[in-house]
N, C-alpha and C positions, 0 to 999 in steps of 0.2 A: 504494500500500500504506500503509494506515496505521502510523505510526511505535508501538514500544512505550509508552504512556503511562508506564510508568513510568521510560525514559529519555529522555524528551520536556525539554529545555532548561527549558520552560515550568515542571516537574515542581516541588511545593515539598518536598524534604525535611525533611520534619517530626520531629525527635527530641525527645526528652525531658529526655535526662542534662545538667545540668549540666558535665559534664565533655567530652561530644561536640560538637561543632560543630554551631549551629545556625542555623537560617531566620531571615529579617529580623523574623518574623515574634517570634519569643520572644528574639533577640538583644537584647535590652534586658536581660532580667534577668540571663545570664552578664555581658554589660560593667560590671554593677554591683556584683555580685559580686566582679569580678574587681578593679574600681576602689577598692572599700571594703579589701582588702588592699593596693593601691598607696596611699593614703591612711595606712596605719599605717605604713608603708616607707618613703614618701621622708621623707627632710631635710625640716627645713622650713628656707628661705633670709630668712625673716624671722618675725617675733613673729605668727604669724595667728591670727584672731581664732575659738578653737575652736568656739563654740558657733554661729557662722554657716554652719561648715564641716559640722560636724554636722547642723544643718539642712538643709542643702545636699544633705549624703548622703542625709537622710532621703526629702526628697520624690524624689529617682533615685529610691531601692529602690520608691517607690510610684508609677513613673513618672508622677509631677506634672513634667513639663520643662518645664514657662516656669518655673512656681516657684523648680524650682535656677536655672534661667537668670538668674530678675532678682536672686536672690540672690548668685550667681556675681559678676554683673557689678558688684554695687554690692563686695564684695571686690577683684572685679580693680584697682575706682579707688585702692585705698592698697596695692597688694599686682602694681602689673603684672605683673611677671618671678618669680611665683611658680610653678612647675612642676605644682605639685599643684591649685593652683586653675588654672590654664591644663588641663591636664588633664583636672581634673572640669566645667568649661567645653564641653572637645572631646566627653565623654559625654553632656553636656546637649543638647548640638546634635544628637549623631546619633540621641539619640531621638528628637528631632521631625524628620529625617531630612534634616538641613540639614549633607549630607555633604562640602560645598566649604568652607564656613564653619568645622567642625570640625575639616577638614585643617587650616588654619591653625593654629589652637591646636595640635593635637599638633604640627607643625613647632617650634611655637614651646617646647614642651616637653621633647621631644627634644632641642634644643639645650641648654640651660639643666641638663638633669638626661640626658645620655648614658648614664649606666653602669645606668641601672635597667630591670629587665628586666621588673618588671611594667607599668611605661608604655608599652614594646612590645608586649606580651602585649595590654593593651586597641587599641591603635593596628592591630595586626593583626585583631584583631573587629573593627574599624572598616572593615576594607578588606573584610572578607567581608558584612557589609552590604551593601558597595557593590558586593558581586558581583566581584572585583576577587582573584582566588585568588594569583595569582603576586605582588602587592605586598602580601598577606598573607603568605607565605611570607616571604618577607625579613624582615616584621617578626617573623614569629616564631625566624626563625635567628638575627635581633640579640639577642634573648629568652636562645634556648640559648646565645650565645658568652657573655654574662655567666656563666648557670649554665647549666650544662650539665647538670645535673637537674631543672632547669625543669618544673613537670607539667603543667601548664596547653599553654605552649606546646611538646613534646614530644610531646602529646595529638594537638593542634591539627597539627603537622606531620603526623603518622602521619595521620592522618583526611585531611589533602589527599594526599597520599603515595595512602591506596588509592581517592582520588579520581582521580587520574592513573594509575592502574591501576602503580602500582610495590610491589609488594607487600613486596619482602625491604627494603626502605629504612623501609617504615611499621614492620616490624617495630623495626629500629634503632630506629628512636625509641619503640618502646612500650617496648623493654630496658631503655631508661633511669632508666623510671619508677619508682618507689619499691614494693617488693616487694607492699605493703599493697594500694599503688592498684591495678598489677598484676591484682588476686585480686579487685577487685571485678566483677561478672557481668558491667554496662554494657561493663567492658573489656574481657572476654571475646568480648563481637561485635566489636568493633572488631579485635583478634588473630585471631578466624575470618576476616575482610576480608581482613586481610592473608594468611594462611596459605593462604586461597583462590586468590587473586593469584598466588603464590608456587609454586604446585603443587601443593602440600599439602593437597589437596581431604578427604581423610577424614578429618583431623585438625580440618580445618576446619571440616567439619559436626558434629561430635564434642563439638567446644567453644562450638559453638551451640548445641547438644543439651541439655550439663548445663548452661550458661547459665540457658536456660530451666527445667529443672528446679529449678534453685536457688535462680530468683526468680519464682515463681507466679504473685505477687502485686504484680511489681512492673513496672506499664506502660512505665518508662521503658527496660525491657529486651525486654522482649513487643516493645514498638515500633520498638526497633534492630536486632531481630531480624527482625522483617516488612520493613523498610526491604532487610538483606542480602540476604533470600530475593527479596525483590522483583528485585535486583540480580543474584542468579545466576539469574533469570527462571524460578524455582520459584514460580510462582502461589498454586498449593492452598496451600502450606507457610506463602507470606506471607500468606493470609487466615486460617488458624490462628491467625499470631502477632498478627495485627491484629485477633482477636475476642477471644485470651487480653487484650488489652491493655485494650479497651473493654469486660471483666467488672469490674477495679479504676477504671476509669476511662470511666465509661460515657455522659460528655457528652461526651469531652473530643473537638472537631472535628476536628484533624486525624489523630486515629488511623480515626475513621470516613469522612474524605475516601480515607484510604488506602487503607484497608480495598475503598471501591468500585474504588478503580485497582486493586488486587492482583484481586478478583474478574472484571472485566473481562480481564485481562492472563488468566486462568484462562477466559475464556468464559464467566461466570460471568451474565450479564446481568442475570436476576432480581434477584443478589443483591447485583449491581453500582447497578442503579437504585433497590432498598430503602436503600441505606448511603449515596443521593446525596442521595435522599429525605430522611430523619431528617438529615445534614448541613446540608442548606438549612435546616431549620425553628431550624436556630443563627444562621446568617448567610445569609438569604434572599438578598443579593448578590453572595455572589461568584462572582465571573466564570468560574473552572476550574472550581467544583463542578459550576455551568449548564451547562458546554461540558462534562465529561466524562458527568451526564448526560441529554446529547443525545447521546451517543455509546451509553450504553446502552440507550436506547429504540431507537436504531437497529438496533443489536445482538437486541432482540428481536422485531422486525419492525417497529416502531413508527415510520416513518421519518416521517411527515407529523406526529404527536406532537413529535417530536425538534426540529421546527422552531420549538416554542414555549418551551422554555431557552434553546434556542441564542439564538433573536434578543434574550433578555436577555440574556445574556452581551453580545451586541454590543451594544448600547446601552449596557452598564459598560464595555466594554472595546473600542473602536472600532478602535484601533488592532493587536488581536490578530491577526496573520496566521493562527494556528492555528486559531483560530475564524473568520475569513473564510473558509477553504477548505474547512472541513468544510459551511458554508454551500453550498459552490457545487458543495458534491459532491453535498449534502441535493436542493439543486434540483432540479439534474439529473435524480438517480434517480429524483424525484417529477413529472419531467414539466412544471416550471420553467424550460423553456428559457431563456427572459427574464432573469430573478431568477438564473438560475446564470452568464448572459455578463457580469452585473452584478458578482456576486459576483467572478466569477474576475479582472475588471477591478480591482477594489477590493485584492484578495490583491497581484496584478502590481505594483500600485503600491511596495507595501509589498517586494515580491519581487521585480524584474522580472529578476534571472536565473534564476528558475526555467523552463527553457522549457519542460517537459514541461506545466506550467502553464498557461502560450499556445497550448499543442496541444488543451488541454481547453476553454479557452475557445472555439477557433477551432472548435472541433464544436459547442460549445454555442449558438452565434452564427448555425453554417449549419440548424440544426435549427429556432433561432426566427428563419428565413428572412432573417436580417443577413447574407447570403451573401457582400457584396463587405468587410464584416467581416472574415470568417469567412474568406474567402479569404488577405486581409492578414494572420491570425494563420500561416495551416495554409502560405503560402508558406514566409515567415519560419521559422518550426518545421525544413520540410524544407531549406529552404537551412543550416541549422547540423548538420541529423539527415540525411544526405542518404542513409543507410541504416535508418534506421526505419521498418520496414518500416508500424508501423500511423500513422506519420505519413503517409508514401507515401499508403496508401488511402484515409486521410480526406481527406486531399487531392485524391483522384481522386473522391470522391464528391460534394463540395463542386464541381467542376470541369463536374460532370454534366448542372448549369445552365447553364452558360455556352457551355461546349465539350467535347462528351463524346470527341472523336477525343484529345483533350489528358489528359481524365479516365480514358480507356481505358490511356492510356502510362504514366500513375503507379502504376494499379491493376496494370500487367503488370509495373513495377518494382519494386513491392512482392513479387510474386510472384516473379519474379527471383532476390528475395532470400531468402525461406522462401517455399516451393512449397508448404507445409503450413498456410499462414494463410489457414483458412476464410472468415474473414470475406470476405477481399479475390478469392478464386475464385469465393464465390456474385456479389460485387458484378460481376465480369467476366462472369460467366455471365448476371447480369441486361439490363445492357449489350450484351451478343450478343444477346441475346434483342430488347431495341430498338430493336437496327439490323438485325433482323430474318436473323441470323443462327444460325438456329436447331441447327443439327447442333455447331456449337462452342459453343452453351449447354449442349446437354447434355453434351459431354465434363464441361465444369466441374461439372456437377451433378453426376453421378456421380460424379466423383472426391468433391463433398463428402457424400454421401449416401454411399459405401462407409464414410466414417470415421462420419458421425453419421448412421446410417440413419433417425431420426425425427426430423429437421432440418425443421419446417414449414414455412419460408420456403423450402427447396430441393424439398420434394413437391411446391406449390404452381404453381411456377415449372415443373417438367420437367412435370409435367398439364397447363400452358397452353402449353409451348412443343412437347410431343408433338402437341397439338393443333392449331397450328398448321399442322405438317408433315401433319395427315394422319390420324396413326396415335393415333386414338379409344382401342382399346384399352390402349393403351400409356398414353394419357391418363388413363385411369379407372382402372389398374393403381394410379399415385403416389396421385389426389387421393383413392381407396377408403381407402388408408393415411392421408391427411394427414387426411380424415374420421374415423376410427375414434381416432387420437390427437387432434383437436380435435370433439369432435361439436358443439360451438357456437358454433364460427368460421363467422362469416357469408358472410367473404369466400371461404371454403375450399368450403364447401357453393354457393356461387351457381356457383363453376369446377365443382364436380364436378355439380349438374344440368345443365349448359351439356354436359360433355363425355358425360355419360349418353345425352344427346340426340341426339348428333350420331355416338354407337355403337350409334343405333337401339334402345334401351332406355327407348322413352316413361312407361312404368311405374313406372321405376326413377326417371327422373328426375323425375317429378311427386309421388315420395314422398319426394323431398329438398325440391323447393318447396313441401310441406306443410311440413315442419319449418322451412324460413325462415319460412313465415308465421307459425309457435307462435313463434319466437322473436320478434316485434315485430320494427317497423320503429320503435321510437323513440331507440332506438340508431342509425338510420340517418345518416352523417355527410354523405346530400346531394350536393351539390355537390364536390369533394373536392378533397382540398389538393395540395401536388406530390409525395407519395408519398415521402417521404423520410425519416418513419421507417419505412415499412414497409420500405424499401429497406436501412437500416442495421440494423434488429431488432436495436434496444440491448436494448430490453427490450418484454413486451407492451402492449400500449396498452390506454388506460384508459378504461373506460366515458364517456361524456359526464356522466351522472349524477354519477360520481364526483368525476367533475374538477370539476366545479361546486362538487361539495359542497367538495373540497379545497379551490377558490377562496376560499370563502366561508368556510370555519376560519380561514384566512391573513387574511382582513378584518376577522374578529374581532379577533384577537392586533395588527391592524396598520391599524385603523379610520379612519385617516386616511391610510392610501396609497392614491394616486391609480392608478399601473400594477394595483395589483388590480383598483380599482374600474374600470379599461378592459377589463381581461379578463374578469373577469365580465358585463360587459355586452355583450361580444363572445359570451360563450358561451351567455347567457340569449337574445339574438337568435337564432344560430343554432339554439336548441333551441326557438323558435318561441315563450318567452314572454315577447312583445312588449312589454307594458305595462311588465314588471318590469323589461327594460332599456331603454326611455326613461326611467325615474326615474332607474336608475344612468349614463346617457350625461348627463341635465342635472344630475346633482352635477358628474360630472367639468367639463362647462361651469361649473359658481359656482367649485368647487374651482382649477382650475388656469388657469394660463397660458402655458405650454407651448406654442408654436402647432404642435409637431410631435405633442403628445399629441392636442391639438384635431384635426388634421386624418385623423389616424389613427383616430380613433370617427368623423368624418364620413366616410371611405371605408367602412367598415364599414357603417353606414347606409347609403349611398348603393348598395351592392352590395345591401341589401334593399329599394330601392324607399322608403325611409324618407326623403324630400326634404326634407320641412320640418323636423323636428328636424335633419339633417344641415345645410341653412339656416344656422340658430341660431350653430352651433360652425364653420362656414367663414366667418361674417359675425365672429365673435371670433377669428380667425386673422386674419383680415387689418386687424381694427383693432388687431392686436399689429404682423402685419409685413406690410403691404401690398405685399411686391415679392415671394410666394409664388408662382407663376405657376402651380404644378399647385393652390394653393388657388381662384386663381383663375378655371381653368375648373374645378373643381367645385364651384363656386360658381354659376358660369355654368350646367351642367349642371340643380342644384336649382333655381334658380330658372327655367329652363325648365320642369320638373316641376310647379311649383309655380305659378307666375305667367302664363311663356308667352313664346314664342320672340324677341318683341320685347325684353324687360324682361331675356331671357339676354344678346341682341346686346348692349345697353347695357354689362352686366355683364364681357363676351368682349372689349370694344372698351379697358377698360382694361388689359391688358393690352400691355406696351411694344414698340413695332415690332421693336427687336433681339430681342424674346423670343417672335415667332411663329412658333413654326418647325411641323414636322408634325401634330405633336397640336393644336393651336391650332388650326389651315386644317380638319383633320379634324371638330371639333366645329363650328366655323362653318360650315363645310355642310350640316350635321345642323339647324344652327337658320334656314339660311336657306332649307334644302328644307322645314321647318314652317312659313316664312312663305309658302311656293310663289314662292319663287325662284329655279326648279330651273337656270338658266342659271348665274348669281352662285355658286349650292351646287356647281354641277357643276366651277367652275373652282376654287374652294376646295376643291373635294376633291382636283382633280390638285395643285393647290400642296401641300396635306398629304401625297400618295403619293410623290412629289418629295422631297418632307424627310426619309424614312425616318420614320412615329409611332414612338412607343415603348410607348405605352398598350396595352395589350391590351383596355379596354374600348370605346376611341377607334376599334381597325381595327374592332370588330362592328358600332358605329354605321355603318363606312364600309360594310359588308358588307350590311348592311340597305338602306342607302340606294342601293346598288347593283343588288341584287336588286327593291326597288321599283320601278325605271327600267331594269327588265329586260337589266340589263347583267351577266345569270350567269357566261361567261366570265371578266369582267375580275374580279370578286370570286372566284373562285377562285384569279385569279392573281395578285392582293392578299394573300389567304393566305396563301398560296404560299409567299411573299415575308416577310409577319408571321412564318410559321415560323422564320425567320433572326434575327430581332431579339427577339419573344418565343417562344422555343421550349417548346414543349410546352404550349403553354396550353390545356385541356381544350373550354372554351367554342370558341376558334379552330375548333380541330378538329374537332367536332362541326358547326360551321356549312361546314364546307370538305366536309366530308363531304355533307352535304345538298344543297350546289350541286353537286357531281359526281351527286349525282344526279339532279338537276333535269336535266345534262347528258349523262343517259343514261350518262357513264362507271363504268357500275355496279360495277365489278368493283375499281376505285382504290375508289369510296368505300365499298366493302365490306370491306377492308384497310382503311382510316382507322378505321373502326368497331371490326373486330376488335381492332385496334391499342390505340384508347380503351379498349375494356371491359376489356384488360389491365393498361394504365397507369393506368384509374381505376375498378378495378369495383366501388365500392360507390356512383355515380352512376348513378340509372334511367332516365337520358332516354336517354343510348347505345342500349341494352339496348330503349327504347322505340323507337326510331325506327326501328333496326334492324329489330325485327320488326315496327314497321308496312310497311317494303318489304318484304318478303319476305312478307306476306301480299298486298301490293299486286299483284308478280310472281307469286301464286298457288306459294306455298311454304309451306304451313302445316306442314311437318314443323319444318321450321326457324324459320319464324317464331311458334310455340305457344312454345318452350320459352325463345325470347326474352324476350316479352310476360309470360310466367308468373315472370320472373328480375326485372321493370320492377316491376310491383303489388306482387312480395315486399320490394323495393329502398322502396318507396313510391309509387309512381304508383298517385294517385288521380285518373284524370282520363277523363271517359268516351270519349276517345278510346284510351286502352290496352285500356278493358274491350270497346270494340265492334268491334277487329283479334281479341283473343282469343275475341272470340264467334265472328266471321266466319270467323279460322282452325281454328278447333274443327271447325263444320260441314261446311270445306273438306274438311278431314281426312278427315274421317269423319259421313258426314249423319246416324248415327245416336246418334251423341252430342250428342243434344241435351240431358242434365243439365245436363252441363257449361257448355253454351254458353248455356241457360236462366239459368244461375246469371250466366256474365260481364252479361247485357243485362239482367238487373235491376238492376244494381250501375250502368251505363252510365245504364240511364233514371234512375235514381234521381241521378244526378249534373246531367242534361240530358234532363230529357223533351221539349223541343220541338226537338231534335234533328230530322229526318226522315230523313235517313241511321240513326237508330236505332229509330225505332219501324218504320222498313221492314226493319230487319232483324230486330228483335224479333217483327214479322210471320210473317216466314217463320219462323223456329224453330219460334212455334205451330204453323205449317202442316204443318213437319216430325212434328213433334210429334202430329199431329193434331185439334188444338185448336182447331178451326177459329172454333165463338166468339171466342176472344181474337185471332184472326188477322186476324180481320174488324174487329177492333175498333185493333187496333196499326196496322195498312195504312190504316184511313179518317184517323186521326189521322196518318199522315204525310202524306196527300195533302190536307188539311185545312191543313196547314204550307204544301205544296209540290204542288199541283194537277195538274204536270206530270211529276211522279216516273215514270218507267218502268219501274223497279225493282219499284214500291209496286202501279203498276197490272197490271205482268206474275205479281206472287206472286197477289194478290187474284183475276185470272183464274182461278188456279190453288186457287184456294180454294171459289170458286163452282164448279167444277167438282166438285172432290170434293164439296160439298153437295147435288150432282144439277141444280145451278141453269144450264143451259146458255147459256142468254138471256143473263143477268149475265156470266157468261163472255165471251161472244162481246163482248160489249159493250165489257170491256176491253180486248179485246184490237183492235177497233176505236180504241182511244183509244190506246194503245199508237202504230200505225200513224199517226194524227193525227198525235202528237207528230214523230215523227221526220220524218212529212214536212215538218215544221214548221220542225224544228232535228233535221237529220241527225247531230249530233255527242250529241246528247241523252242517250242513253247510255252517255257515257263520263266523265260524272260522279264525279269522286272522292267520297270524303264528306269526306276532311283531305286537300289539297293536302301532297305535299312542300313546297313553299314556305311555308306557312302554319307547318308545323314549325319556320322558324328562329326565330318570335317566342316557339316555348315554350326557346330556348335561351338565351334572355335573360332568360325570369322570374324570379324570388327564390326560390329555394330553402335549405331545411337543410343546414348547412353549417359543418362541425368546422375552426375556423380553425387 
């Protein structure tokens, strides 16, 4: 919760009155004031020399301080133990703010002249300078025991008085004051303070009232009046008094600093960020005016604005805690994961008992995937909170990665503790749903859905999880709703065609993958990440577009940061434009030296196939620190890529004997089965399976090189196994999924798939493979509305389009629009396909087109001579032309073939297995 700005420590009380107590800020000219009547008062203890002294006072009143100072000082030489110059000495100093130096002197003054109460009187403005309330107070009691009608420090008490919220004591001392002073207006606020304090609230606004009445025209009352109001946290009232103030006094800065704090404190935003406006154009740097408004741009929606004061304010003011945390709040909200773990680090320091503090960080940490971070913070958090209940959850969510039977136990303690904490019910219902415990998902659903019936992350979840179980309509019941409240959530609309589908409403659901196609796929995030904002749904997530753009604001304002410049070039790859982020990845190369920032844009690249740039900045990684061992095989890796499997082993070989352990062995196999080594590769692979890898990119390579040497088994049960070490890894799964089907256990790797399309549905290859089996099995019901969820997702690849051609026809022979339309898009990808101009064939034929049928069939057999497919339609084609002869003929050739090669016809056109090299390609991908 944001604290009230205008009782914020930081806050500066701005007055006016000479007679009120004021900020460091105008404290010079009361201590002057008050010194030029201590100057006519005391003794003098020796003959001084008047007309230096007078000088002396002059340049005070016109705060010139060096001037009294050297003036001062050459006095002090014939005049040491003089009181008044010792004195006017301690005032010289605390205007240039040299408030330890000054103590001296007044020590030395107070000694020498005890009984004088206006040398306390200044001695105590001395301490309020220094921020120092309680050893002002003193000085100003020494003040009243001399007189006890003192007005100055009588003022000055009552004003700390309804500082300390003692209200009947402030009064005491305003009684004292002389009837006159009493009746001025100024003092009239300071009596309503008190009177307020004291109980006496109608009397108190009362004499605020005619205050103001009394003096229209006079800010210095306007302004102690918006200061009260501000304080009895009457908003409206204190920007009244702070507009009355700045009609007489229309420049003057701190009545219009206030002014925005009073408006803000009121919600006032507009009028908070105009009065911060016109402020700065006084004093472009100060630090509160920038930090408060960044707080009003926030306030009126402006939050990624907001971050361009603020970060001047931090640059003036490095050490403000106030403004580090509003930073790391700004981030956050704005999807700065990074920038706010940073932020919240930088606060800690400054703070580090704040723990609620370290709970923000330790989410901000696990979100920008610093998990064993983020873990460190959200442990710690709940070892001191061991009942918070939202520390509990994020800690069980954070835990989700690791070990979700452990993350399940914090998430049910949390609940334990409020049963009613949404958050942490959908997170366990997500988590059932998981571990594939579907019936106690939905409890949790429903109980969160009774309270927030339009909760999208909860329709979402009970559509896929009723789906699971079975019961279709009950599926299409939630995600109909979760459709109708988002119509251009992509990931809402992919579940609800999928479940339309599978509740036999073919209609229904190809009129929702018409509207995914309207929406574009250039929002498409690809490849996808570990799901963990949409799991936590802090808040919605942000266009790719946007975020870019936002990136790219924050590099304006901050043109020389390196972490932008990585994220943006992170995010310009993923959105496919290439060129724009190898400019930005070879700054970061000149720019930094970092070898963790460096390696961090070379796995980036290297997840794109981008070798030789990635090269570059692992070749400056390790002539920073040559004992990086994962620089070092991805180093190895690129230059495989790049050079060639010799020129890697070179590269893999230095790497230190005590530092090969699994991932090591795992890639040296990879490069010694590409120099066809497969004996040497084969036993460096079991040394890597042996070691446990840790890479998740290391077991694919293994997975690959397995399935090559037709060892399907053992790479399933490699998986298997990686599942334990890196769990949940999208790619894994997908290839595990594939080898079980290679292995005919079609019904596991059908679960594996459902499983994926849930845990990552806005990736198309799932979604495509998927329905290329189940067209393979001759399942076109189920596999059409796959394939149609794959192309909307992004698959462009004329193996998606020539399953949904083939499933179409399956379907239904006489939809051949349809299916006309996939195998244009198919040929138009790969015409010298033969698997597709033979199937393009037959369409014609269905079609009765028989021209173009004759013409698709001769160009596949033209490819592939032997086609049975090509020669059995084409029979079929001569026929219906009346042509018998031709006919017969192929169908003679037909016969040839197979007695040739009896297996001849059972020709796939895409091997499953050929599918695991599309689950390594480069793909779009929202990091």
């Amino acid at each position: 919760m944001k604290k009230d700005p205008l009782a914020s420590p930081e806050t500066r009380c701005r007055l006016f009155s000479d007679w009120l107590v004021v900020p460091v800020r105008f404290l010079r000219r009361s201590i002057i004031l008050v010194l030029a009547l201590l100057c006519v008062a005391l003794p003098l203890f020796a003959q001084l020399p008047s007309g230096r002294i007078d000088e002396a006072i002059a340049d005070l009143n016109e705060q010139k301080f060096p001037d009294a100072e050297a003036i001062l000082k050459d006095v002090l030489r014939g005049h040491p133990h003089d009181p008044t110059v010792l004195g006017l000495m301690a005032v010289a100093l605390d205007g240039e703010k040299r408030y330890g130096e000054a103590e001296t002197y007044y020590s030395q003054a107070v000694k020498l002249s005890p009984g004088s109460a206006a040398l306390f009187n200044n001695l105590g403005t001395h301490y309020l300078a220094m921020g120092d309330r309680e050893h002002a107070r003193q000085a100003y009691l020494s003040a009243v025991r001399i007189n006890p009608h003192d007005p100055n420090a009588n003022l000055q008490l009552a004003q700390i008085a309804v500082k300390t919220r003692q209200g009947a004591e402030a009064l005491r001392y305003l009684d004292r004051l002389p009837a006159e002073t009493q009746a001025k207006p100024a003092l009239s606020v300071v009596r309503a303070q008190a009177l307020a304090l004291a109980g006496k609230t109608e009397l108190a606004e009362s004499l605020l009232a005619r205050a103001l009445e009394e003096s229209p025209d006079d800010p210095r009352v306007a302004f102690a009046a918006g200061m009260t109001f501000a304080d009895w946290k009457r908003y409206q009232d204190a920007e009244k008094a702070f507009t009355q103030a700045l009609r007489s006094a229309p420049t003057d800065f701190d009545a219009q600093y206030n002014l925005g704090l009073a408006a803000l404190g009121a919600k006032d935003s507009d009028r908070a960020a105009n009065a911060f406006q016109i402020a700065l154009r006084q004093h472009p740097d100060d630090s509160d005016c920038l930090y408060n408004l960044a707080r009003a741009y926030d306030a009126q929606g402006q939050t990624l604005g907001a971050m361009i004061p603020l970060e001047q304010a931090q640059r003036l003011a490095p050490q403000r805690a106030d403004i580090i945390l509003l930073a790391a709040n700004l981030s956050e909200r704005l999807g700065f994961y990074g920038d706010a773990a940073v932020a919240f680090g930088s606060y800690l320091k400054l703070r580090p008992d704040d723990i609620p503090a370290r709970r923000e960080r330790g989410f901000a940490l696990a979100v920008a995937s610093r998990t064993e971070d983020a873990l460190r913070d959200l442990e710690e958090y709940v070892r001191r909170n061991p009942r918070d209940t939202r520390g509990l959850y994020e800690l069980g969510v954070v835990e989700t990665i690791w070990n979700r039977e452990k993350s399940l136990g914090h998430i049910k303690a949390a609940l334990a503790i409020d049963p009613t904490f949404l958050p942490a019910r959908y997170a366990r219902a997500v988590l059932y749903f998981q571990a594939g415990q579907y019936r106690e998902a939905i409890s949790d659903l429903q109980t969160v859905l009774a309270r927030e019936p339009d909760d999208l992350g909860a329709l979402d979840t009970l559509g896929e999880t009723e789906l699971q179980l079975g019961n279709a309509q009950a599926s299409v019941k939630a995600l109909s709703h979760a459709a109708e409240l988002a119509p251009d959530d992509r990931l809402i609309l992919m579940h609800y065609s999928r479940a339309l589908a599978r509740n036999h409403q073919p209609q229904e659901a190809q009129a929702v993958l018409d509207e995914l196609r309207r929406l574009g796929s250039e929002s498409n995030p690809g490849r996808p990440n570990s799901g963990l904002l949409r799991f936590l749904e802090l808040s919605p997530s942000q266009q790719e577009a946007q975020y870019l753009a936002n990136l790219q604001v924050r590099l304006r304002m901050n043109p020389d940061s390196v972490p932008l410049k990585v994220r943006i070039a992170k995010e310009e790859l993923a959105q496919g434009e290439r060129q724009q982020a190898l400019e930005m990845f070879h700054q970061v190369l000149v720019e930094s030296s970092d070898p963790r920032v460096l390696q961090d844009c070379a796995g980036a690249l290297l997840d794109k196939q981008e070798y030789e740039p990635a090269r570059g900045l692992l070749e400056k990684v390790l002539s920073i620190e040559p004992s990086r061992t994962d620089a070092l095989l991805d180093l190895a890796i690129a230059v495989f890529r790049t050079t060639g499997a010799e020129a890697a082993l070179a590269e893999l070989s230095r790497v230190p004997l005590n530092r090969q352990k699994g991932d090591f062995f795992l890639l040296q196999a990879q490069l010694l089965d590409a120099e066809d080594k497969p004996e040497q590769a084969a036993a460096a692979l079991n040394r890597g399976l042996e070691a446990s890898p840790t890479r998740a990119d290391l077991y694919f390579q293994a997975a690959l090189f397995l399935v090559k040497h037709h060892q399907v088994r053992q790479m399933v049960d490699v998986l298997g196994r990686a599942e334990q070490i890196v769990p949940g890894d999208p790619k894994l799964m997908l290839t595990r999924a594939i080898g079980l089907e290679m292995l005919h256990e079609r019904e596991v790797a059908m679960n594996v798939l459902s499983k994926l399309e849930s845990q990552d549905p806005t990736w198309y290859l799932p979604y495509e493979i998927h329905g290329i089996i189940q067209s393979i099995r001759i399942r076109p019901a189920e596999a059409k509305p796959l394939l149609q969820t794959a192309i909307a997702l992004g698959a462009d690849d004329p193996r998606a389009y020539f399953y949904l051609a083939s499933a179409t026809i399956q379907a239904n022979t006489e939809d051949t629009a349809e299916a006309q339309k996939a195998i244009e898009r198919a040929l138009a990808l790969d015409p010298k396909d033969p698997f597709i101009q033979s199937l393009a064939g037959r369409i014609a034929y269905l079609k009765k087109d028989y021209p173009a049928a004759l013409e698709r069939l001769r160009s596949a057999l033209a490819i592939w001579p032997d086609m049975i497919e090509a020669h059995q339609t084409l029979s079929g084609t001569y026929r219906a032309l009346g042509d018998k002869e031709k006919a017969a003929e192929e169908l003679k050739t037909v016969l040839r073939i197979k007695q040739q090669n009896p297996t001849a016809d059972q020709e796939l056109p895409f091997s499953v297995g050929d599918m695991l090299f599309s689950v390594g390609a480069p793909t779009a991908t929202h990091e």
